[in-house]
py3Dmol code that shows the C-alpha trace and the ligand (Angstrom):
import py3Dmol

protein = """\
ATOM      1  CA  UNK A   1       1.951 -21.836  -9.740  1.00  0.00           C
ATOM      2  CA  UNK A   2       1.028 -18.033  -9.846  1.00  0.00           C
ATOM      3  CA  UNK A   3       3.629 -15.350 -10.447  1.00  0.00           C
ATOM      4  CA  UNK A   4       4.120 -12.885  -7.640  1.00  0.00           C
ATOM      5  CA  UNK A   5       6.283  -9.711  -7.335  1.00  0.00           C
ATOM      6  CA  UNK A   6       6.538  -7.684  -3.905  1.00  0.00           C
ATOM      7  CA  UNK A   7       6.354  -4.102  -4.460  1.00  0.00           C
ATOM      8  CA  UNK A   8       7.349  -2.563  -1.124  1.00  0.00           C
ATOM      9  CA  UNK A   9       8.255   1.315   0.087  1.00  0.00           C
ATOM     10  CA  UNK A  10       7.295   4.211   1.375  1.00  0.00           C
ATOM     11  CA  UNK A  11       4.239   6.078   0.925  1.00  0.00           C
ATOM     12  CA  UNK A  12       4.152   8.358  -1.741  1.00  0.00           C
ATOM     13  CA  UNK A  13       6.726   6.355  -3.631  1.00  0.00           C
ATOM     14  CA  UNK A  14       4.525   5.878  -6.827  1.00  0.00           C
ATOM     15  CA  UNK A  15       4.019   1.996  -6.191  1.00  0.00           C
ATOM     16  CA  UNK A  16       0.310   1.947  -6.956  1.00  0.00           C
ATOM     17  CA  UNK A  17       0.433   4.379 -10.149  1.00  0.00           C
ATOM     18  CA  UNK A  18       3.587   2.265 -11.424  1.00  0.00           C
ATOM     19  CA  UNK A  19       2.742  -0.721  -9.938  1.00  0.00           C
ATOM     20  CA  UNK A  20      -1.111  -0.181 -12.168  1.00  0.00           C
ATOM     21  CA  UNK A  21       0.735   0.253 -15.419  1.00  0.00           C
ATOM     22  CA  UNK A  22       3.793  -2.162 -15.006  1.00  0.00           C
ATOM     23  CA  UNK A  23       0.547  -5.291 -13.968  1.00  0.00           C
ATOM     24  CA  UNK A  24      -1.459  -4.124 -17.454  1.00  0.00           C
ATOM     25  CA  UNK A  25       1.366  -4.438 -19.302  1.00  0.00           C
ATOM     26  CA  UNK A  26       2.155  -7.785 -18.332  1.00  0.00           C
ATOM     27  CA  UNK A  27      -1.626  -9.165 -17.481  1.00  0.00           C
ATOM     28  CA  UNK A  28      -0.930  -9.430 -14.022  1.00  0.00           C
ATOM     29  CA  UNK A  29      -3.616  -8.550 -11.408  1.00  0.00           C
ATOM     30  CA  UNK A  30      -2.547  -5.621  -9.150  1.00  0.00           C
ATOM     31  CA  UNK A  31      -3.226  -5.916  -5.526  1.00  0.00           C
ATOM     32  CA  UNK A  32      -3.075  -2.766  -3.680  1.00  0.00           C
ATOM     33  CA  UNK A  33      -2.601  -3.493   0.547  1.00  0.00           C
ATOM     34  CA  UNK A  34      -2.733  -0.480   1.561  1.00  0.00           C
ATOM     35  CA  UNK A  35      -6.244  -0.144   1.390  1.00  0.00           C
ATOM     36  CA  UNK A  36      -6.835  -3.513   3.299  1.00  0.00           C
ATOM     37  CA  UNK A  37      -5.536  -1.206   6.000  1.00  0.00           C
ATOM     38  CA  UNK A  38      -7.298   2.103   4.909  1.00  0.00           C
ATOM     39  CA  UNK A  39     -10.429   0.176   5.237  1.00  0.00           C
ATOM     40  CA  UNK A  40     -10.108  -1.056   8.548  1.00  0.00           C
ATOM     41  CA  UNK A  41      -8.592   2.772   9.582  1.00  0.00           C
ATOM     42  CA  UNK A  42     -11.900   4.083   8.378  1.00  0.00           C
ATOM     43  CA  UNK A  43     -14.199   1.978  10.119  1.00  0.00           C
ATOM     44  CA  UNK A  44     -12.478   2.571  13.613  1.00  0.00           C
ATOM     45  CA  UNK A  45     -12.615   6.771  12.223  1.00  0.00           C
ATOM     46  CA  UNK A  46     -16.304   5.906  11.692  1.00  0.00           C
ATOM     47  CA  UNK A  47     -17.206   4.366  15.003  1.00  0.00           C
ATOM     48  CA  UNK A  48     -15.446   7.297  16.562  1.00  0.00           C
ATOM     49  CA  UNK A  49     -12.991   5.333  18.052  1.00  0.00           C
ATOM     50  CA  UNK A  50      -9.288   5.982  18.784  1.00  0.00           C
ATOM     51  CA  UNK A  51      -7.269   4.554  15.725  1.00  0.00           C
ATOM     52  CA  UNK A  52      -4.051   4.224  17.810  1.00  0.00           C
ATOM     53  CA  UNK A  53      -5.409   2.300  20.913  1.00  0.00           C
ATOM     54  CA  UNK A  54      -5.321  -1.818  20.248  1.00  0.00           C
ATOM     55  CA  UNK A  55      -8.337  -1.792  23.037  1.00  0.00           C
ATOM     56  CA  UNK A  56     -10.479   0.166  20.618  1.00  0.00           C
ATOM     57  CA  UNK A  57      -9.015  -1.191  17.256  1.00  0.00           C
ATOM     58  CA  UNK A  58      -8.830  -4.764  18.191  1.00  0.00           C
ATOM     59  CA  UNK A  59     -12.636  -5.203  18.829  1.00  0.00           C
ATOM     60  CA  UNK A  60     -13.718  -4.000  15.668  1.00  0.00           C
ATOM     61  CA  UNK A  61     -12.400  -6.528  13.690  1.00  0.00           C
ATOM     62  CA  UNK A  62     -15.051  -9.079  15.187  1.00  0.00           C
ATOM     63  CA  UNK A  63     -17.143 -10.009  12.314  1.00  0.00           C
ATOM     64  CA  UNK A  64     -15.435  -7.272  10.404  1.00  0.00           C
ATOM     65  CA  UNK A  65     -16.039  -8.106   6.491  1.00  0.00           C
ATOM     66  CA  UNK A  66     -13.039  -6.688   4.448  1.00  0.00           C
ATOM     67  CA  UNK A  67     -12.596  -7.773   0.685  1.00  0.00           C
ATOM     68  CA  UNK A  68     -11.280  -7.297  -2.858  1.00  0.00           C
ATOM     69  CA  UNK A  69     -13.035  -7.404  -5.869  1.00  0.00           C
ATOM     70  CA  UNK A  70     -11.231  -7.196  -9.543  1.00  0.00           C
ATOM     71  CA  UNK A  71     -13.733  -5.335 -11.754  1.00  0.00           C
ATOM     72  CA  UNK A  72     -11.977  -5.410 -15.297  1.00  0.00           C
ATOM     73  CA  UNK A  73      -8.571  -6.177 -13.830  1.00  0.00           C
ATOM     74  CA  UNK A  74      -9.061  -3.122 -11.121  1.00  0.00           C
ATOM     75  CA  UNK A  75      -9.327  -3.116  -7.529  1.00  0.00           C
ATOM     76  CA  UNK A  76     -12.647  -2.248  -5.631  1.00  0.00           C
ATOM     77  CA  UNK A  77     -12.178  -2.925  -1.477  1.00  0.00           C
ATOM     78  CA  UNK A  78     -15.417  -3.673   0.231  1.00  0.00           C
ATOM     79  CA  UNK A  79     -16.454  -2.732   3.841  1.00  0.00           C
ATOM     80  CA  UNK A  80     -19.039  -5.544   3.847  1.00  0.00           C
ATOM     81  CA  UNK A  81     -21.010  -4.684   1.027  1.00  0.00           C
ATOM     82  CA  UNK A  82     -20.148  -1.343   0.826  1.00  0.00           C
ATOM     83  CA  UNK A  83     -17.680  -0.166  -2.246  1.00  0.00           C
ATOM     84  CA  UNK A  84     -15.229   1.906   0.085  1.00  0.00           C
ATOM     85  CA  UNK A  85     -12.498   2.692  -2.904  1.00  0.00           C
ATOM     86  CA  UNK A  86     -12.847   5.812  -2.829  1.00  0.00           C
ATOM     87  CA  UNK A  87     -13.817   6.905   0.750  1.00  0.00           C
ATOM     88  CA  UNK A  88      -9.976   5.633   2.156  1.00  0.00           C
ATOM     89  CA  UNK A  89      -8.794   8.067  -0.199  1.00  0.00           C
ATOM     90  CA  UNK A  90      -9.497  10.826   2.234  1.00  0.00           C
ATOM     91  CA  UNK A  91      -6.647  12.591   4.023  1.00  0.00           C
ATOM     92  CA  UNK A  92      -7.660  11.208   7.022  1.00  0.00           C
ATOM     93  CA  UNK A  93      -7.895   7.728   6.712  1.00  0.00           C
ATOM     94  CA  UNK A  94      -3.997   7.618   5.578  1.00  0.00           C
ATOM     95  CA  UNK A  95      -2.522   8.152   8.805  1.00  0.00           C
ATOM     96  CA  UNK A  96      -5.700   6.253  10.607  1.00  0.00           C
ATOM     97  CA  UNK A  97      -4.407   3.360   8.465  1.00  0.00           C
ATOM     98  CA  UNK A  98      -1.056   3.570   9.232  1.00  0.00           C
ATOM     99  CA  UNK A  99      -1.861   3.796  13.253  1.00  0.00           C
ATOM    100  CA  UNK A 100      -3.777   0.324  12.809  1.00  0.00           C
ATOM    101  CA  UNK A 101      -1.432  -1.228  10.873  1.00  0.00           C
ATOM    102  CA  UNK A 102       1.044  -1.048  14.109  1.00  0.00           C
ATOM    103  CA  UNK A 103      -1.619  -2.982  15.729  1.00  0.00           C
ATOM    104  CA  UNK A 104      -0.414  -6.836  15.216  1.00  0.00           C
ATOM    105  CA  UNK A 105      -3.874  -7.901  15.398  1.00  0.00           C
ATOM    106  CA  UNK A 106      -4.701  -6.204  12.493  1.00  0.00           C
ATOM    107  CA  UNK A 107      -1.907  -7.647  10.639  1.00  0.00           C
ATOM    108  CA  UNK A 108      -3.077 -10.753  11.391  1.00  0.00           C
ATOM    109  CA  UNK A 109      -6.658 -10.064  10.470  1.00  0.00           C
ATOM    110  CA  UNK A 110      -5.296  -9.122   6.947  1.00  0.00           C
ATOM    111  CA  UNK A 111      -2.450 -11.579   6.129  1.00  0.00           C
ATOM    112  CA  UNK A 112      -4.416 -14.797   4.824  1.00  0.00           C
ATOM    113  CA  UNK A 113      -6.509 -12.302   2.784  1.00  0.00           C
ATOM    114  CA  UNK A 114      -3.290 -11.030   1.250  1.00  0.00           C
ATOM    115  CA  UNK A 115      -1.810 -14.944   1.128  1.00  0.00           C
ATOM    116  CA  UNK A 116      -5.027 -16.108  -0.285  1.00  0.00           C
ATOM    117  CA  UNK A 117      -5.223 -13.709  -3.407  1.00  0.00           C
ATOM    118  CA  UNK A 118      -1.501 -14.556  -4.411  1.00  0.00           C
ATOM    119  CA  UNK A 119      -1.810 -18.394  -4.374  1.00  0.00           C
ATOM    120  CA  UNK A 120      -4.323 -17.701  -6.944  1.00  0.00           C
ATOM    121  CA  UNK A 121      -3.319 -15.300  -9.167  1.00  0.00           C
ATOM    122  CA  UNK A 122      -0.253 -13.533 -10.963  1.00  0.00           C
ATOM    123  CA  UNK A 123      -0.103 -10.403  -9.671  1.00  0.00           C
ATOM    124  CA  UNK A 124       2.015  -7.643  -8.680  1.00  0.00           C
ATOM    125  CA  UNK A 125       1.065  -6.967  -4.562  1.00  0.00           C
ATOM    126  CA  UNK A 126       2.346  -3.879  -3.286  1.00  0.00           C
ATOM    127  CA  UNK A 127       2.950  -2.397   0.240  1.00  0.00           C
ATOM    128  CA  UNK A 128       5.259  -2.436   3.528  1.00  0.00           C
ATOM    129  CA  UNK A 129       5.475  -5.936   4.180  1.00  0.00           C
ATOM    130  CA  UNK A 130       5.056  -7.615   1.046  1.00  0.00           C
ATOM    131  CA  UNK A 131       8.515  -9.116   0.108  1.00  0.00           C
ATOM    132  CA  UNK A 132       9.657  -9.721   3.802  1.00  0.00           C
ATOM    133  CA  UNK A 133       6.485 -11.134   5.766  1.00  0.00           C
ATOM    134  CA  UNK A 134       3.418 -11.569   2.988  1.00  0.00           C
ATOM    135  CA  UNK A 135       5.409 -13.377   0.316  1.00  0.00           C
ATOM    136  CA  UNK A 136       8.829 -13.895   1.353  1.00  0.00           C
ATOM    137  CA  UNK A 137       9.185 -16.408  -1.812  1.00  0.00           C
ATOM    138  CA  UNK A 138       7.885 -13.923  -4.328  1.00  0.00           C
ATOM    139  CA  UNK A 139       9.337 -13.974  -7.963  1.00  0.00           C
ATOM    140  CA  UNK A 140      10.592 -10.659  -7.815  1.00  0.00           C
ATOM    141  CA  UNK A 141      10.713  -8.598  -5.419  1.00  0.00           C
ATOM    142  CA  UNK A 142      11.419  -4.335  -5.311  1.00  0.00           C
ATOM    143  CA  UNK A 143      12.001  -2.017  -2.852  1.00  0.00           C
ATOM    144  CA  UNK A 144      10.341   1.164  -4.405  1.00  0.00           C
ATOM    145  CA  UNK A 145      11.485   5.105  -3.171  1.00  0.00           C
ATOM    146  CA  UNK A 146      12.463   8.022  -3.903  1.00  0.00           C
ATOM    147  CA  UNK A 147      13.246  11.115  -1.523  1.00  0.00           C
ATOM    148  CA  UNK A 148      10.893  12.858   1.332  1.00  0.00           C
ATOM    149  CA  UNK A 149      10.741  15.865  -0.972  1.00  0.00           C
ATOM    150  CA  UNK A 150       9.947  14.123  -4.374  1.00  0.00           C
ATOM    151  CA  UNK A 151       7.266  12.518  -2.607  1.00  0.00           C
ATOM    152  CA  UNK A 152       5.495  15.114  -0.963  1.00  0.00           C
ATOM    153  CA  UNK A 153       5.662  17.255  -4.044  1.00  0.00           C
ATOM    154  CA  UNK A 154       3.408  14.664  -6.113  1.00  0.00           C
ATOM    155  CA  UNK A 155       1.058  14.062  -2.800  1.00  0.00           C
ATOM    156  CA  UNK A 156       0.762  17.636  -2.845  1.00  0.00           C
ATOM    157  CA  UNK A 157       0.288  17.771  -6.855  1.00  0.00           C
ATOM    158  CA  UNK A 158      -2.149  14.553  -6.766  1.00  0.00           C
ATOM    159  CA  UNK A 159      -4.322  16.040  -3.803  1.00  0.00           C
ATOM    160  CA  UNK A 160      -4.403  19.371  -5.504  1.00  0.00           C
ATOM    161  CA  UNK A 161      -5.949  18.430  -8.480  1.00  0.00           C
ATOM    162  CA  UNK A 162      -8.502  16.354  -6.937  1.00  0.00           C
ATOM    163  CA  UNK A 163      -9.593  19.838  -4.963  1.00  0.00           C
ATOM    164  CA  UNK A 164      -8.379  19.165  -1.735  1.00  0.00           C
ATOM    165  CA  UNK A 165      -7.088  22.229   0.346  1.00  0.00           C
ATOM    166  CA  UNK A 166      -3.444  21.067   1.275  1.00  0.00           C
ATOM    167  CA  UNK A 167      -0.853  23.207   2.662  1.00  0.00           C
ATOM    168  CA  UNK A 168       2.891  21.315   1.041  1.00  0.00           C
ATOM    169  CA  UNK A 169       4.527  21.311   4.446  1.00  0.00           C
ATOM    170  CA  UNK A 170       2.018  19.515   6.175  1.00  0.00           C
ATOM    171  CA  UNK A 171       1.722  16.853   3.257  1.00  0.00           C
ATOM    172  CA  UNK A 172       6.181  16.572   4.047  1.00  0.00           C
ATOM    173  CA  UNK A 173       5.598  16.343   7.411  1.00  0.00           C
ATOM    174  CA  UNK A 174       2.806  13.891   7.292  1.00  0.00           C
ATOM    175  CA  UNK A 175       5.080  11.698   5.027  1.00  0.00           C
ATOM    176  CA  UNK A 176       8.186  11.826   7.142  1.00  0.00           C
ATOM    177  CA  UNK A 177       5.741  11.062  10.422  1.00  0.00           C
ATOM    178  CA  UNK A 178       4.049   7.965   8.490  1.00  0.00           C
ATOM    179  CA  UNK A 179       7.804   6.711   7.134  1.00  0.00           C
ATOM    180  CA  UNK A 180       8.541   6.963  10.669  1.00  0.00           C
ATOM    181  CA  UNK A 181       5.922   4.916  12.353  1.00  0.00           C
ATOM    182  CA  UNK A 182       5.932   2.281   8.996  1.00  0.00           C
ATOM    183  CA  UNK A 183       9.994   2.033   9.902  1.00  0.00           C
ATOM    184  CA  UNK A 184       9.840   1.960  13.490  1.00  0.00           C
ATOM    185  CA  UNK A 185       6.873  -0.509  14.524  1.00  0.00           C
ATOM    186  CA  UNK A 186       7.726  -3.654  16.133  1.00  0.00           C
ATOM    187  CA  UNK A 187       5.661  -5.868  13.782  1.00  0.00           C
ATOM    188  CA  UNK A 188       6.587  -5.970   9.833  1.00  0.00           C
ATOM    189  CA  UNK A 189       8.377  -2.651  10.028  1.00  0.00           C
ATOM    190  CA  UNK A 190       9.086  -1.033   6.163  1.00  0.00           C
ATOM    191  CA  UNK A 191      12.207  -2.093   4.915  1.00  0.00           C
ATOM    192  CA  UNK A 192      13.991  -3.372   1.974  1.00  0.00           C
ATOM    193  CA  UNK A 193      13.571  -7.309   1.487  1.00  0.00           C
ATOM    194  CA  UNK A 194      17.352  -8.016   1.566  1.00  0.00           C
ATOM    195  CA  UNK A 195      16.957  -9.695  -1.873  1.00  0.00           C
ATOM    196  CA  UNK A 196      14.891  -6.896  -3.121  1.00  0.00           C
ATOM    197  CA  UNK A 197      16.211  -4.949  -5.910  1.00  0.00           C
ATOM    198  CA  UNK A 198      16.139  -0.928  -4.933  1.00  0.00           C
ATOM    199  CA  UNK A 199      14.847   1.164  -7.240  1.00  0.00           C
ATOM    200  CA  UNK A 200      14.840   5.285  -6.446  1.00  0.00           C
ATOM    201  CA  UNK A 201      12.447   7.088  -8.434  1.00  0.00           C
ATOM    202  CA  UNK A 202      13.181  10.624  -7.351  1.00  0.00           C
ATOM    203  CA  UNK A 203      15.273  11.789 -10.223  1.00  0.00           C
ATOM    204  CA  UNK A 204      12.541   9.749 -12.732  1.00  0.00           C
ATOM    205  CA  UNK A 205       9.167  10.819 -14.267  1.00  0.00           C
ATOM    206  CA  UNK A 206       6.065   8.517 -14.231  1.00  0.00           C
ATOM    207  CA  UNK A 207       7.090   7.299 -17.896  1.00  0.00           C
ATOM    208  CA  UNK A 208      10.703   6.829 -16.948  1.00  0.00           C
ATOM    209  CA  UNK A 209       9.315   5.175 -14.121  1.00  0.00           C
ATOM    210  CA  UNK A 210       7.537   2.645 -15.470  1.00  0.00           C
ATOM    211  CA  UNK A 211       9.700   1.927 -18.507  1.00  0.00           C
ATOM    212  CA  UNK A 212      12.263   0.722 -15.579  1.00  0.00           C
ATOM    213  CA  UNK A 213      10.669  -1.282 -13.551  1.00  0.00           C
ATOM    214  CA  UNK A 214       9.698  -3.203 -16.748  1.00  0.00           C
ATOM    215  CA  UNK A 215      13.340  -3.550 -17.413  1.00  0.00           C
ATOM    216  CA  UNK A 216      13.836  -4.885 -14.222  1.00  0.00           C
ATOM    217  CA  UNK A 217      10.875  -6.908 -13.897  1.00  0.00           C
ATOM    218  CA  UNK A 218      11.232  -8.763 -17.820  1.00  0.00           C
ATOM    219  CA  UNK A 219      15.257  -9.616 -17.080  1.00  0.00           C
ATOM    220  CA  UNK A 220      14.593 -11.588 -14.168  1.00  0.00           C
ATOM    221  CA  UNK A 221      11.052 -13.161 -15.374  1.00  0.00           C
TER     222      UNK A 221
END
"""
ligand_1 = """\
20
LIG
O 0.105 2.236 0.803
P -0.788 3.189 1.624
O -0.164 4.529 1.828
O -2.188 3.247 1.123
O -0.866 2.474 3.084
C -1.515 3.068 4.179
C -0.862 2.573 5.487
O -1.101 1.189 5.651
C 0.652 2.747 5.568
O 1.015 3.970 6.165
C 1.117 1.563 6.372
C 0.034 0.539 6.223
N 0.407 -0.618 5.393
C 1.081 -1.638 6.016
O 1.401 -1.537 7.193
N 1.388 -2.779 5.325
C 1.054 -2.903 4.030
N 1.348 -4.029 3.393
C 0.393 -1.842 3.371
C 0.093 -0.696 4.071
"""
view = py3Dmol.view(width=600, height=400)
view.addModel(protein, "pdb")
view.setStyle({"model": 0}, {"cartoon": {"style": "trace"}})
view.addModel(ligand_1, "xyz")
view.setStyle({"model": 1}, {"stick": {}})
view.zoomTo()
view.show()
């Protein structure tokens, strides 16, 4: 049977850039969710429509083609057959993703997607949900954070040197709005798995990091 660990937490959090290093290291595959969601937020931004209304989102998904593809062990998502990795980047799409994630229809679009992946492979999965609805009998499960502050700074940082014009307080406030609405929906609201182990980055660099979720991952494989 495949290995699976739940990586879930707030955004900002460093789960993917860990989460990328800690799967290498132990030849896992590393399933990012959050762009599942990105993608769909983009191609309700796309068609113009509103990304919070469930009357807009909801008929969208009709014949909607969203997919993974693992091209040497990294994640492309595919908006039919269009590579979208780097489009749901934008600023944009991150709070258009979080508005349709409320939307339980959407959650339901993208569950057996996210079910089917981790029957087949070991991988580390990371996002909101992962360890209480997606795969409530992972291996391992962690509940990833760190403060508001801690991760706003490295939004800010990451953004910056991409060339993005970003003004810090509106990257905090964006944060504290999206842990908000992640916390507060009805359906598969963000929170810790209660057999999730909590791990608080703020005080840690990447390296440190990474060095202890390895720890924490290798003592209970
Ligand atoms: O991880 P991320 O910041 O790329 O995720 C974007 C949004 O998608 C996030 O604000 C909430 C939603 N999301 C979710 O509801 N469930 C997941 N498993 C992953 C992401």
């Amino acid at each position: 049977m495949a290995v699976n660990i739940a990586i879930d937490g707030p955004a900002g959090a460093g789960k993917s850039t860990i989460a990328k290093k800690v799967s290498k290291e132990l030849g896992f595959i590393y399933v990012d969710t959050g762009a599942l969601y990105r993608t769909v937020g983009l191609n309700v931004l796309r068609q113009g429509k509103d990304t919070r209304s469930a009357d807009d989102v909801v008929p969208t998904l009709d014949g909607l083609r969203v997919s993974l593809r693992f091209v040497n062990g990294e994640q492309r998502v595919f908006l039919g057959e269009e590579d979208v990795s780097e489009a749901i980047r934008q600023n944009e799409v991150s709070m258009a993703a979080s508005n349709v994630s409320a939307i339980p229809k959407v959650r339901e679009f993208l569950f057996s997607l996210q079910r089917n992946i981790a029957a087949e492979n070991n991988c580390i999965m990371d996002g909101r949900d992962i360890g209480t609805v997606v795969l409530p009998d992972a291996r391992i499960k962690i509940y990833l954070t760190a403060s508001a502050e801690a991760r706003a700074q490295r939004r800010y940082k990451e953004l910056v040197e991409k060339g993005q014009e970003v003004v810090f307080d509106d990257i905090l406030k964006e944060i504290e709005l999206r842990d908000y609405q992640d916390t507060h929906r009805e359906i598969a609201p963000l929170k810790k798995a209660d057999d999730a182990v909590l791990v608080d980055t703020t005080e840690l660099d990447l390296e440190g990091s990474v060095e202890y979720m390895l720890k924490v991952i290798k003592e209970r494989l």
